[in-house]
C-alpha positions as a LaTeX table, in Angstrom:
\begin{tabular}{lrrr}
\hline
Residue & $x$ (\AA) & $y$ (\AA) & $z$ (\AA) \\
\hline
Unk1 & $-5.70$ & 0.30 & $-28.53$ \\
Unk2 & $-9.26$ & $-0.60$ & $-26.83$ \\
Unk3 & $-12.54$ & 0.48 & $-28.43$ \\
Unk4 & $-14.21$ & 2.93 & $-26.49$ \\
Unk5 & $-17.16$ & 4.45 & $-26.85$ \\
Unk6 & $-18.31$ & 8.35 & $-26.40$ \\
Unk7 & $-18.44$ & 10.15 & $-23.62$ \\
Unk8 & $-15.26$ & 7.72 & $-22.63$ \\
Unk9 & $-12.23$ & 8.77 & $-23.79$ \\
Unk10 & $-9.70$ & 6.15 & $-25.15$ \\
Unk11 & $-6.23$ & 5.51 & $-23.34$ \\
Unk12 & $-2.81$ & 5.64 & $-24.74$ \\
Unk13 & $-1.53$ & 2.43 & $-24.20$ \\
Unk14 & 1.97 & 2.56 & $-25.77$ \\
Unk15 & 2.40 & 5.70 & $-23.47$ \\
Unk16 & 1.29 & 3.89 & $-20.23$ \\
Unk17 & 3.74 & 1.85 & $-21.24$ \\
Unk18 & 6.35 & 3.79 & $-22.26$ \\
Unk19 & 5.81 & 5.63 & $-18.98$ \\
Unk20 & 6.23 & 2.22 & $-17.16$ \\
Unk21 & 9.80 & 2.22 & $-18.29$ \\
Unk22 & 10.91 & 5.45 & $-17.66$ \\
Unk23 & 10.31 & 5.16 & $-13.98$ \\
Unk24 & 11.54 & 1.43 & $-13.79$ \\
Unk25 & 14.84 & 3.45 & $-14.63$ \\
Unk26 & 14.86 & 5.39 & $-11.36$ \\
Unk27 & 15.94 & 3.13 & $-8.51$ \\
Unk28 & 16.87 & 0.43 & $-10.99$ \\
Unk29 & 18.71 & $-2.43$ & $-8.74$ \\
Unk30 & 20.01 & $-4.14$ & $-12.11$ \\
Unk31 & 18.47 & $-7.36$ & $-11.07$ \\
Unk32 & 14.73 & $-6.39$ & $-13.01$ \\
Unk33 & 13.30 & $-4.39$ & $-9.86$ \\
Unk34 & 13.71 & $-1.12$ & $-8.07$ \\
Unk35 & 14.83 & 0.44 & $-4.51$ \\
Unk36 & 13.27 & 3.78 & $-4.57$ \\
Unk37 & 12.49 & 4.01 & $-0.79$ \\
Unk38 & 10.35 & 6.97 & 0.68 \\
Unk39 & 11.85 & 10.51 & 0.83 \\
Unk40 & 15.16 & 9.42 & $-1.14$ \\
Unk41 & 16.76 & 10.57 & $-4.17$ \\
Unk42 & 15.50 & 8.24 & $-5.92$ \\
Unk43 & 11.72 & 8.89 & $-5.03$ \\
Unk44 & 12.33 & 12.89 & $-5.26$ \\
Unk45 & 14.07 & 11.89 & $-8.93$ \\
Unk46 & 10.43 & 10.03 & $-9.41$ \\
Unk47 & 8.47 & 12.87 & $-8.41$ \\
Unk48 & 10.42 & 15.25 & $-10.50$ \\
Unk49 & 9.93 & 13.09 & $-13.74$ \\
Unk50 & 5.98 & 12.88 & $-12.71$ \\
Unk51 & 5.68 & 16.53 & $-12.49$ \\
Unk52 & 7.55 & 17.35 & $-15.76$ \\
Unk53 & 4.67 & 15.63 & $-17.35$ \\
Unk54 & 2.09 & 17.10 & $-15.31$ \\
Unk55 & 3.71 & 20.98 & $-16.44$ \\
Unk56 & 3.66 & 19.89 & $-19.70$ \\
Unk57 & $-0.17$ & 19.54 & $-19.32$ \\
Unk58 & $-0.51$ & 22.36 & $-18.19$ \\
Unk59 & $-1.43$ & 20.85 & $-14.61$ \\
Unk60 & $-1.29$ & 22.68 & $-10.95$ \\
Unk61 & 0.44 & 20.67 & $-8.25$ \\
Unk62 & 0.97 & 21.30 & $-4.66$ \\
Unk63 & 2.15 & 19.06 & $-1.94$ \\
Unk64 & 1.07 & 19.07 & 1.99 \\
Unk65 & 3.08 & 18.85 & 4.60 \\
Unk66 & 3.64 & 15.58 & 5.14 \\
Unk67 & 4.73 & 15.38 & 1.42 \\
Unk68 & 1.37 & 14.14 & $-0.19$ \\
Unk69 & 1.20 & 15.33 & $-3.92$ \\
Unk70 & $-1.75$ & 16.81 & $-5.74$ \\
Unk71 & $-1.86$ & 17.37 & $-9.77$ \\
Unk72 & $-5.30$ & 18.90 & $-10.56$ \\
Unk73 & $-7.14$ & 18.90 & $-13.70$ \\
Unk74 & $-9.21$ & 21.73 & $-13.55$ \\
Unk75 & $-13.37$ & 20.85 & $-14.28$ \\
Unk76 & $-16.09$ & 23.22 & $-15.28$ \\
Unk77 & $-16.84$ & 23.36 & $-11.30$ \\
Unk78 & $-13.74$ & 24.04 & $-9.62$ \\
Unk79 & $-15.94$ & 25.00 & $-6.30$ \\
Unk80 & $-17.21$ & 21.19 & $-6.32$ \\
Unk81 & $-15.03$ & 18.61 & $-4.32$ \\
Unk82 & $-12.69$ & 16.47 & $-6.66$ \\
Unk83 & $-12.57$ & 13.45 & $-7.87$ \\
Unk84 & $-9.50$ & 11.75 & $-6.54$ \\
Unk85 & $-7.14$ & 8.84 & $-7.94$ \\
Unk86 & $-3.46$ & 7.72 & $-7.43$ \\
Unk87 & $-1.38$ & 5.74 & $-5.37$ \\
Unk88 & 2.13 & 5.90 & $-4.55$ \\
Unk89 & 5.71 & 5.88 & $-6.61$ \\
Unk90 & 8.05 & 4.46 & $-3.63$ \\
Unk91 & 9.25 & 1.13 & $-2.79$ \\
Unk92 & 10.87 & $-1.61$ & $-1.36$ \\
Unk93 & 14.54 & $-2.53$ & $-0.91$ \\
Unk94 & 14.20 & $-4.78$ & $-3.56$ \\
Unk95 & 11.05 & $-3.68$ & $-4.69$ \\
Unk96 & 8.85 & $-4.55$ & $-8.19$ \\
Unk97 & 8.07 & $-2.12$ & $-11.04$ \\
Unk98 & 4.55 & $-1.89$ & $-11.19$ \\
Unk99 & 3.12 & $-2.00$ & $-7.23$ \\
Unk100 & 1.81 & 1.61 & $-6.20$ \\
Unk101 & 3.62 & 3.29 & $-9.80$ \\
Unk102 & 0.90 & 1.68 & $-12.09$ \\
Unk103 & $-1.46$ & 3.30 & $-9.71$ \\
Unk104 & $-0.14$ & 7.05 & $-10.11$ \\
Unk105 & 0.70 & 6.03 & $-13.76$ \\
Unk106 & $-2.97$ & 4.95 & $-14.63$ \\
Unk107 & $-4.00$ & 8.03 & $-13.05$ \\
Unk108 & $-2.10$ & 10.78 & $-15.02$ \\
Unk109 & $-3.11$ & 8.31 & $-18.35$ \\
Unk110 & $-6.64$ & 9.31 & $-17.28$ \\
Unk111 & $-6.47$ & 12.77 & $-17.33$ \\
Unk112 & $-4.13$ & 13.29 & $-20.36$ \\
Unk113 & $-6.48$ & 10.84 & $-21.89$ \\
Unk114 & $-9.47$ & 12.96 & $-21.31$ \\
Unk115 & $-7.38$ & 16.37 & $-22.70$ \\
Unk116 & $-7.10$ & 14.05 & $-25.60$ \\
Unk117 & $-10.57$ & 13.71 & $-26.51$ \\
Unk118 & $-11.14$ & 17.35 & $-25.87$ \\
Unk119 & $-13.40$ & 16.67 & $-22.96$ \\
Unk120 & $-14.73$ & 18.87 & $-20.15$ \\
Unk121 & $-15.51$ & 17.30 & $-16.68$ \\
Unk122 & $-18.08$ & 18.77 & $-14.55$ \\
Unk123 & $-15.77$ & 17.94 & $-11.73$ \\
Unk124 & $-12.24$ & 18.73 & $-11.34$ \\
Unk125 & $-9.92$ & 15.43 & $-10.97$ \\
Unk126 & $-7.01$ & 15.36 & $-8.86$ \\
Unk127 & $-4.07$ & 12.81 & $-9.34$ \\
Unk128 & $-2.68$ & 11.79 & $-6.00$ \\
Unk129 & 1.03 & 10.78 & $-5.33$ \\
Unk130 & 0.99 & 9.47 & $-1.48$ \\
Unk131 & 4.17 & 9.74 & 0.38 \\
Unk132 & 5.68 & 6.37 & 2.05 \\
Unk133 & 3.20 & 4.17 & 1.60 \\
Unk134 & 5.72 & 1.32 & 1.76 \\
Unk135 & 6.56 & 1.78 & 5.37 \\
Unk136 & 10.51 & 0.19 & 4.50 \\
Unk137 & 12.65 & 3.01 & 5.22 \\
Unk138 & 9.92 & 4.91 & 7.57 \\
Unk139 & 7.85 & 3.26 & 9.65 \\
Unk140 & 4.72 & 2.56 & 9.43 \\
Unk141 & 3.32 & 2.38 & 6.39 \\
Unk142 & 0.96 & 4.13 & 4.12 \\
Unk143 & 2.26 & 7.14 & 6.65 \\
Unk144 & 1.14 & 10.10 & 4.51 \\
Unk145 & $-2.50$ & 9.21 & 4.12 \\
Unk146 & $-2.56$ & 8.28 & 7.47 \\
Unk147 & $-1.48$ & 11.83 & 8.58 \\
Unk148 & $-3.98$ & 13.40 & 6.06 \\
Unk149 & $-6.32$ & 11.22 & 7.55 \\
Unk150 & $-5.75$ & 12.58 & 11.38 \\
Unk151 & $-4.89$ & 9.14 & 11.81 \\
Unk152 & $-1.95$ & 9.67 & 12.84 \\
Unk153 & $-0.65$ & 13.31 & 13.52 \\
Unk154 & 1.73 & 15.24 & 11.78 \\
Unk155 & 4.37 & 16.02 & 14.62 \\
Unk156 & 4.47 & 11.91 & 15.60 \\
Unk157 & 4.80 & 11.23 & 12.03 \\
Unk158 & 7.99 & 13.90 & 11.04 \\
Unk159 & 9.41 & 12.83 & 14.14 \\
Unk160 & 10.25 & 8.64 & 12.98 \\
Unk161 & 13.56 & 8.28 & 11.95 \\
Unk162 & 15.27 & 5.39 & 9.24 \\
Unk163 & 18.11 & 3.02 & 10.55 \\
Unk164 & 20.26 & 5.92 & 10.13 \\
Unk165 & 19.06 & 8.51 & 12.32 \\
Unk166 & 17.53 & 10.59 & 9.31 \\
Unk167 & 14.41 & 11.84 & 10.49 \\
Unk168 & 11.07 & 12.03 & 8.33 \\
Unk169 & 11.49 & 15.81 & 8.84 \\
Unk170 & 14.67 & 16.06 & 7.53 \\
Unk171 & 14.00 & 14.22 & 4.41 \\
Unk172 & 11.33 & 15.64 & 3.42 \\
Unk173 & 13.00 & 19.41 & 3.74 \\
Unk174 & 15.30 & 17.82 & 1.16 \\
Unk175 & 12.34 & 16.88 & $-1.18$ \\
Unk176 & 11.08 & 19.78 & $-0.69$ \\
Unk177 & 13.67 & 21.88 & $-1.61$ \\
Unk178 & 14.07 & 19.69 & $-5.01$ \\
Unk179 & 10.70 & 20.40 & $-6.40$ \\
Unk180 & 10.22 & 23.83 & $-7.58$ \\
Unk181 & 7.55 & 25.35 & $-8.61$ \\
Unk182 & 5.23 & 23.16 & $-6.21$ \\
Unk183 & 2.26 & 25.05 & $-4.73$ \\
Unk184 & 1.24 & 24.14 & $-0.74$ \\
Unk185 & $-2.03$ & 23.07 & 0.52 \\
Unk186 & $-2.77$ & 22.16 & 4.18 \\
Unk187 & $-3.74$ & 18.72 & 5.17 \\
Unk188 & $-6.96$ & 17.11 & 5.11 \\
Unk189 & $-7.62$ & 17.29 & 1.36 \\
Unk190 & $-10.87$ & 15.21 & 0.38 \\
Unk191 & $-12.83$ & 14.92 & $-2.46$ \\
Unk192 & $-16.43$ & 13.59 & $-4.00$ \\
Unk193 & $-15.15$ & 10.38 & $-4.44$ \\
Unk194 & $-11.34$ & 8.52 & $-4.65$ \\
Unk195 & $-10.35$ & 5.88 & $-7.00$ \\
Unk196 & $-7.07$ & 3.37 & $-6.69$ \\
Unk197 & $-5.90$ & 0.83 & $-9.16$ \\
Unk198 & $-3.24$ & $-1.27$ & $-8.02$ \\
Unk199 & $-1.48$ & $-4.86$ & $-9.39$ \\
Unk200 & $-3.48$ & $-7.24$ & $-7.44$ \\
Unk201 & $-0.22$ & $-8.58$ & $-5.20$ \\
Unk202 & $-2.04$ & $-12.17$ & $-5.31$ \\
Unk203 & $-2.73$ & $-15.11$ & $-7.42$ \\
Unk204 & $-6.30$ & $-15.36$ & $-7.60$ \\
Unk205 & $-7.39$ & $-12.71$ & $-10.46$ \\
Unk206 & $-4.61$ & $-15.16$ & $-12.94$ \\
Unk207 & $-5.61$ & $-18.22$ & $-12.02$ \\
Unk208 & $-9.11$ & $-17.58$ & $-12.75$ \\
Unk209 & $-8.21$ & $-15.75$ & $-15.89$ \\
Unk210 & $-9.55$ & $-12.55$ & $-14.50$ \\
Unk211 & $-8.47$ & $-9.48$ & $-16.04$ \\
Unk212 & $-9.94$ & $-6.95$ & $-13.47$ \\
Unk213 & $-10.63$ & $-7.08$ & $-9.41$ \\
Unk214 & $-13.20$ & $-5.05$ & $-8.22$ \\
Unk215 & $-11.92$ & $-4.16$ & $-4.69$ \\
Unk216 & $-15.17$ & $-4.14$ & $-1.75$ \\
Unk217 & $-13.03$ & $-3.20$ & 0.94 \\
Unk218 & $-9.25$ & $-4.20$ & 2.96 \\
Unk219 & $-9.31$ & $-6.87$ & 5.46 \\
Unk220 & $-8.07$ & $-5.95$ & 9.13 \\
Unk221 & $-4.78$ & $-5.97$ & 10.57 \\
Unk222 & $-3.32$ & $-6.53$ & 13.73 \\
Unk223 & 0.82 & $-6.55$ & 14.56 \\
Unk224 & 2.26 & $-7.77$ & 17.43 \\
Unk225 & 5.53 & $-7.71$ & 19.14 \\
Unk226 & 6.12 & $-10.97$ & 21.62 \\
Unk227 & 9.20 & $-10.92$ & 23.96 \\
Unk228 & 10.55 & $-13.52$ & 25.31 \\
Unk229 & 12.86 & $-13.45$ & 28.70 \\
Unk230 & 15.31 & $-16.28$ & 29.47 \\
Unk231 & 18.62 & $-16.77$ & 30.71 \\
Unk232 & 21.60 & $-16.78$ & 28.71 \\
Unk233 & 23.92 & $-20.15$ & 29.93 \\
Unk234 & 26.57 & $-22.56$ & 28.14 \\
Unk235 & 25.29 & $-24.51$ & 25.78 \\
Unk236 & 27.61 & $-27.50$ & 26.16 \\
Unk237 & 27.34 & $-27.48$ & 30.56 \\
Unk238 & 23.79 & $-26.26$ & 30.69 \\
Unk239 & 21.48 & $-29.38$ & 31.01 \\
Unk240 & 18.21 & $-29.32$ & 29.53 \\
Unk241 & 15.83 & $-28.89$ & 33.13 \\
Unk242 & 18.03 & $-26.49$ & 33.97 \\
Unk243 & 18.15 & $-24.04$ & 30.94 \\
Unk244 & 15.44 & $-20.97$ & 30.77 \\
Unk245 & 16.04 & $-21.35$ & 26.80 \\
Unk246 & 13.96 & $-18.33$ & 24.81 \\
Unk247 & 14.24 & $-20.21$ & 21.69 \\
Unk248 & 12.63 & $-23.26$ & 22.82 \\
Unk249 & 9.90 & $-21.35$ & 24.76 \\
Unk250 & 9.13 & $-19.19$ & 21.68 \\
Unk251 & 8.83 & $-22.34$ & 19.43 \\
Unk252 & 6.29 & $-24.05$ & 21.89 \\
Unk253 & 4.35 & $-20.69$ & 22.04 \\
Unk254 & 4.24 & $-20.70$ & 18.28 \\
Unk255 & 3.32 & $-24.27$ & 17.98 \\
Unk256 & 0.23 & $-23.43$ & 20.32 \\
Unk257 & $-0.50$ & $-20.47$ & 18.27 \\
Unk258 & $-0.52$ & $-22.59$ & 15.23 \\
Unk259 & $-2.88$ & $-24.73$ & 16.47 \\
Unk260 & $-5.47$ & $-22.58$ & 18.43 \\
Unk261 & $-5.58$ & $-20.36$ & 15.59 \\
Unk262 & $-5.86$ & $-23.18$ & 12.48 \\
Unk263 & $-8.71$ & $-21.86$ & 9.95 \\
Unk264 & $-9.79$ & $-24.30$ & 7.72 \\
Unk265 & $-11.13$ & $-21.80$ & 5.55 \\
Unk266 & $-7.93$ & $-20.38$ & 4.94 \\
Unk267 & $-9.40$ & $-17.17$ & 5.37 \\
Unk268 & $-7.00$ & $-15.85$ & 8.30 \\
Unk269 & $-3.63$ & $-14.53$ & 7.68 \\
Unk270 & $-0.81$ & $-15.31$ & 10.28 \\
Unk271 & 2.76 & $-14.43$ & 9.38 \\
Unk272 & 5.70 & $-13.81$ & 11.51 \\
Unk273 & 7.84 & $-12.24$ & 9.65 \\
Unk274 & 10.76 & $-10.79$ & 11.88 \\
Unk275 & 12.60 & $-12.76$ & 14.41 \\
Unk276 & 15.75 & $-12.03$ & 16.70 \\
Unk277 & 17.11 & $-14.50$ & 18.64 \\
Unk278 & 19.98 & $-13.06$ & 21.13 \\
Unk279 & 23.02 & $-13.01$ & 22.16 \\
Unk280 & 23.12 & $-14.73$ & 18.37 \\
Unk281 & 26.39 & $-16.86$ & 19.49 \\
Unk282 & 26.33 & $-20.66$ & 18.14 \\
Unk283 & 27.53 & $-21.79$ & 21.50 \\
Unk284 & 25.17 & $-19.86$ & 24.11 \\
Unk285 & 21.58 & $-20.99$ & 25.27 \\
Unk286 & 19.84 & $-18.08$ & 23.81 \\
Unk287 & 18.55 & $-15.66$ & 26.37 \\
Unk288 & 16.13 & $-13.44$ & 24.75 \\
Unk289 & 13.77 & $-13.66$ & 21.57 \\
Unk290 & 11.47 & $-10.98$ & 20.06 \\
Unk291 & 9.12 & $-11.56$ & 16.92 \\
Unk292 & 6.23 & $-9.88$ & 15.52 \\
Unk293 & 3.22 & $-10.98$ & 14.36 \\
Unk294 & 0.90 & $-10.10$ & 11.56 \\
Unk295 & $-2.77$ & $-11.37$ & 11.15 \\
Unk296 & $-5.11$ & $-10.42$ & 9.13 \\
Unk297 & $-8.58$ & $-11.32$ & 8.50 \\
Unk298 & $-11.63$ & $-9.59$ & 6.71 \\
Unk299 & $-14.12$ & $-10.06$ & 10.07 \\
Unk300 & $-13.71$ & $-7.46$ & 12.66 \\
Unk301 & $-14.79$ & $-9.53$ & 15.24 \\
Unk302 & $-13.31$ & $-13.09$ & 14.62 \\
Unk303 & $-9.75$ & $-10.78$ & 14.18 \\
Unk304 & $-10.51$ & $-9.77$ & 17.57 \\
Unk305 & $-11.51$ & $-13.01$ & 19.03 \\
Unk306 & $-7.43$ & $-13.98$ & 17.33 \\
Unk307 & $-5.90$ & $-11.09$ & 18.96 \\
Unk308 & $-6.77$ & $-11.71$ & 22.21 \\
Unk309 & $-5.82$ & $-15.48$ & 21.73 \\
Unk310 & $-2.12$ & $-14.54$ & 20.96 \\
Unk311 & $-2.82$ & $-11.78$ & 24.13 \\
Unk312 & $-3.75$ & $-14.54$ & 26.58 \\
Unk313 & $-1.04$ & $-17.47$ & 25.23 \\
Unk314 & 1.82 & $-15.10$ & 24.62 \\
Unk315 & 1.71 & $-13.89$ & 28.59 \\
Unk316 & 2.98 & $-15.27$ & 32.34 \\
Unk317 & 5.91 & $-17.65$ & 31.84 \\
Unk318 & 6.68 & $-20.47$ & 28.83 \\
Unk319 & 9.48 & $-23.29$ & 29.83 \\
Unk320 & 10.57 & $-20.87$ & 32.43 \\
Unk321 & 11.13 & $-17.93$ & 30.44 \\
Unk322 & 8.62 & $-14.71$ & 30.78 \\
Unk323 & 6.72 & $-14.05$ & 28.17 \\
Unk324 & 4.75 & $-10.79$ & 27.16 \\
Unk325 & 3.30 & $-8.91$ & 24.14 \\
Unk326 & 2.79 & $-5.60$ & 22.73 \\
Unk327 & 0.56 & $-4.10$ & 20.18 \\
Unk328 & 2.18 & $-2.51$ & 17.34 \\
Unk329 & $-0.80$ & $-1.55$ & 14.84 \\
Unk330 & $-4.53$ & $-2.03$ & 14.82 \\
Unk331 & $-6.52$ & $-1.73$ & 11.76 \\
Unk332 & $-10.20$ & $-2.63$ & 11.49 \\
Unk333 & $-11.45$ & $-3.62$ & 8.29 \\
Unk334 & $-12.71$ & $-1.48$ & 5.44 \\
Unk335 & $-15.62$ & $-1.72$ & 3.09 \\
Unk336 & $-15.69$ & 0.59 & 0.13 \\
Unk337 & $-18.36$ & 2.64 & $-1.60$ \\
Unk338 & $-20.82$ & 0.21 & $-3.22$ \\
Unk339 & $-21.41$ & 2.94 & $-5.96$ \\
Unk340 & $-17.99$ & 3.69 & $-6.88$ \\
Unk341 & $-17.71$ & $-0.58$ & $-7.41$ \\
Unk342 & $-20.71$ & $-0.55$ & $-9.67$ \\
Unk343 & $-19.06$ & 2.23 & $-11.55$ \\
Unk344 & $-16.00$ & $-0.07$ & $-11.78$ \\
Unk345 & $-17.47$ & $-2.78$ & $-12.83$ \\
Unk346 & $-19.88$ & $-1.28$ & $-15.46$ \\
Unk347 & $-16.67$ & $-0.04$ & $-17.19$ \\
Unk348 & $-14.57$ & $-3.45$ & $-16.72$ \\
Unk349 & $-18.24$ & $-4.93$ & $-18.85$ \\
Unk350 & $-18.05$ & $-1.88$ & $-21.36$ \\
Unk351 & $-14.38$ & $-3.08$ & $-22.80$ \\
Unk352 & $-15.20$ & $-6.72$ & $-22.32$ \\
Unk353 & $-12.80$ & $-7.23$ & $-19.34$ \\
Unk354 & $-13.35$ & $-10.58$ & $-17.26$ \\
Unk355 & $-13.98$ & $-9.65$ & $-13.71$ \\
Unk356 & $-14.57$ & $-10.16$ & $-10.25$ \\
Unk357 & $-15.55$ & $-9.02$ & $-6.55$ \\
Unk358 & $-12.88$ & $-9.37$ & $-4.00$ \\
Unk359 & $-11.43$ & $-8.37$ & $-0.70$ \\
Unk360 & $-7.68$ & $-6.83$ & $-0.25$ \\
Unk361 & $-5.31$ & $-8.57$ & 1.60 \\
Unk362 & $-2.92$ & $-6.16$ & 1.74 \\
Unk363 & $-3.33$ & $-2.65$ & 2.76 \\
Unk364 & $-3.31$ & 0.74 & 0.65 \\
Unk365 & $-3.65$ & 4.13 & 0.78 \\
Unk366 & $-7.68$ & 3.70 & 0.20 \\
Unk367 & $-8.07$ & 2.51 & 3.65 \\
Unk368 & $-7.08$ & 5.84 & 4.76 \\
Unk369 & $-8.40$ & 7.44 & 2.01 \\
Unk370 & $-12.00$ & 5.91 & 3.01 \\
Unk371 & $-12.00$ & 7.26 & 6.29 \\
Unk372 & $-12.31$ & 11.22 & 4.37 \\
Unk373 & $-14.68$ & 10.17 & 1.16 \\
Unk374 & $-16.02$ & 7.67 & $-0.67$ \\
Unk375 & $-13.57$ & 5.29 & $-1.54$ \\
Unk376 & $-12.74$ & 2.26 & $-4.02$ \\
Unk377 & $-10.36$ & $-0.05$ & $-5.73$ \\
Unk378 & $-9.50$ & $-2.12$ & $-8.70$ \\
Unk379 & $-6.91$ & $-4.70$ & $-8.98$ \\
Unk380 & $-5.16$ & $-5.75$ & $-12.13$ \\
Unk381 & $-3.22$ & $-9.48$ & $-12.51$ \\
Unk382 & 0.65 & $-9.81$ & $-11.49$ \\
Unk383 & 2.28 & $-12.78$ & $-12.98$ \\
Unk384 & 2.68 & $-15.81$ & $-9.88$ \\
Unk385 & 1.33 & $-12.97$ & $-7.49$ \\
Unk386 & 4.71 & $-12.23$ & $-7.03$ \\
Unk387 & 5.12 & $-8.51$ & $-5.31$ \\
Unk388 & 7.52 & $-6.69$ & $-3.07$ \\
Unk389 & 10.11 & $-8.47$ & $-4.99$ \\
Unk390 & 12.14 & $-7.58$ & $-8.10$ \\
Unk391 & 10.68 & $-10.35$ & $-10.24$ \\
Unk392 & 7.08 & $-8.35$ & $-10.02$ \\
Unk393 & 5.88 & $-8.65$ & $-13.64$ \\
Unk394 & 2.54 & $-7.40$ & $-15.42$ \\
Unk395 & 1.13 & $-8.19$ & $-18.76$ \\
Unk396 & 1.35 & $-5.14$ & $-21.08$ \\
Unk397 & $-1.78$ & $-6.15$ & $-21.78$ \\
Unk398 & $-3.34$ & $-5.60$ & $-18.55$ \\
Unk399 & $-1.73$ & $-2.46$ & $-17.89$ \\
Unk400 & $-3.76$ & $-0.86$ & $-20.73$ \\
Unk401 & $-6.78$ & $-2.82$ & $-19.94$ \\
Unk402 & $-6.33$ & $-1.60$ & $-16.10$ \\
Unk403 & $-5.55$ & 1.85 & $-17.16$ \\
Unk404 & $-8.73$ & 2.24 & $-19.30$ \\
Unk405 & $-11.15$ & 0.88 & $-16.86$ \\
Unk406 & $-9.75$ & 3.37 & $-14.10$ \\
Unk407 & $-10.01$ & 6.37 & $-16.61$ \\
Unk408 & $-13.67$ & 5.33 & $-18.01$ \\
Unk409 & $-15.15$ & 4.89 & $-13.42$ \\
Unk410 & $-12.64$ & 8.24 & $-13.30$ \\
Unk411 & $-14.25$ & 10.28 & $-15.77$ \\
Unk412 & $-17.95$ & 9.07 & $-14.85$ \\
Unk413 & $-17.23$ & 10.22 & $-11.67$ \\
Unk414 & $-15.87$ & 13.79 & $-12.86$ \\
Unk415 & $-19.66$ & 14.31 & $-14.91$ \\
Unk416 & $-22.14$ & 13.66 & $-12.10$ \\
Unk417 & $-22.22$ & 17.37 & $-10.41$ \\
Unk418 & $-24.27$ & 15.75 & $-7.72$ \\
\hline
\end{tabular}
């Protein structure tokens, strides 16, 4: 158990832990990870197990309509605006143990931690549990703070259905129904200031022996669908000049991407991570291809300068197929409260943790969550920067070391009535 001075309370470490455990067990895939996808049985079975701790506190929750939940620890001012932290408790298919659940986790450490000690906050400090951040059953992602955000609004968001015709609606009037004994609130809810720890989902804080990220801000995003037009033929009559072949057109089009967007750096992000090729038959000249792409960068205006590369190649006609492209998401980047990073980092020094300044490659909840108060981050170490992936692993270690640094920049928060 860490050292920590007064007025800081000290975290339970074995119960972070512990905790850990308990909801590894909800979703478990038998394989070391979890699928406890957004609005399922498996994330209303999380919830429930969250909030059975949270009564036991003695802590008021209520949930909004888009199936955000809020546990508050009442402060000395109730009539002052929060201080916010959380993250989210669903996952991927084959998702890890510890991305978005260490974040909630952390969180409800901080305030049973600070009942512990006996303390009183000036401010009252609210435990967040966003709904689908993941984006895997329901797309897109981080869809509850983006509706509580404005966003994206509340009727387009119920409306989005999974791969089996279940609509958002629908799911979440089964959630709904399972927790009892949860207040309401409308949407919108801010507060004074919002704090997210999250497993870093990279490899840079363990190679460099880091123990704690201090998060400035998420670098932008921009998705793409391309579509490619040909003309399905035979594949053993059809020469070569003669084919309109969407496969071959889409590999020259990548191929140019590749090269007009090369960074040196290695600062920009370029993925494509779905592709259809169709009709899918081993013996026909494929006729149509779709695939997305995802770029990212941290610079608002070199992402732009890439977007409308990939606008201008991936148009007119490739190898004589047509070729177009859509935008599916736009996302500038974010930069965080400066303040709420010193506060970070002046309680990563207090325990002795090693740590450094860096960017987000991957979105969260905080970039929504920045666009209604001030907003930041810390990231803790995954082993390989392995995430989204049932081999996600954390150092016991580091979840205690995490947790404490949240609750110390949590409860410094909670005493400044200003």
């Amino acid at each position: 158990m860490l050292d920590t001075p007064h007025p800081y309370p000290v975290i339970n470490g074995p119960r972070v832990i512990e905790r850990h455990q308990s909801m590894a067990a909800i979703g478990a895939t038998g394989r070391g990870g979890v699928n406890r996808q957004a609005l399922s049985a498996e994330d209303t079975q999380a919830r429930r197990l969250l909030l059975s701790w949270c009564s036991a506190r003695g802590y008021a929750s209520e949930i909004d309509p888009i199936g955000n939940l809020f546990i508050r620890r009442i402060g000395k001012r109730p009539d002052l605006p929060p201080v916010m932290t959380g993250s989210h408790l669903d996952s991927q298919p084959t998702g890890g143990n510890y991305d978005g659940v260490f974040g909630v986790l952390a969180g409800l450490e901080a305030l049973e931690s600070i009942d512990d000690a006996g303390l009183e906050t000036e401010r009252s400090i609210e435990l967040v549990v966003w709904m689908n951040e993941e984006g895997s059953r329901f797309a897109p992602p981080t869809m509850g703070s983006a509706v509580s955000a404005g966003s994206m609004s509340l009727e387009t968001a119920l409306g989005v259905v999974d791969v089996e015709g279940i609509s958002v609606r629908e799911a979440l009037d089964g959630q709904l129904a399972a927790l009892k004994g949860v207040g309401r609130r409308p949407l919108g809810s801010t507060g004074h200031a919002y704090v997210e720890a999250h497993i870093e989902q990279g490899p840079v804080l363990e190679a460099e022996r880091q123990k704690i990220g201090i998060v400035t801000g998420i670098q932008g995003i921009c998705s793409l669908e391309v579509d490619i037009t040909g003309f399905e033929a035979h594949a053993g009559t059809t020469p070569s000049r003669s084919r309109q072949d969407a496969f071959v057109a889409a590999m020259v089009l990548l191929e140019r991407l590749r090269s007009e967007l090369h960074d040196p750096e290695d600062v920009l992000r370029f993925t494509v991570g779905r592709f259809n090729v169709l009709p899918g038959s081993p013996n026909t000249v494929p006729g149509h291809v779709t695939f997305t792409i995802d770029l990212r960068h941290p610079g608002a205006d070199h992402m732009q300068r890439c977007c409308e590369t990939i606008r201008k190649l991936a148009s007119g006609t490739i190898e004589r197929c047509a070729v177009s492209s859509r935008l599916l998401l736009r996302s500038d980047p974010v930069q965080f409260a400066p303040w709420i990073a010193e506060e970070i980092r002046l309680a990563a020094a207090r325990h002795g943790a090693p740590h450094r300044i860096m960017i987000s490659g991957a979105t969260h909840d905080s970039r929504y969550a920045s666009c209604k108060m001030p907003t930041g981050m810390l990231f803790i170490p995954c082993e390989k920067g392995i995430s989204h992936n049932e081999a996600e692993k954390v150092c016991p270690d580091d979840l205690t070391i995490g947790a404490q640094v949240l609750s110390d920049a949590v409860c410094a928060l909670a005493q400044t009535a200003k």
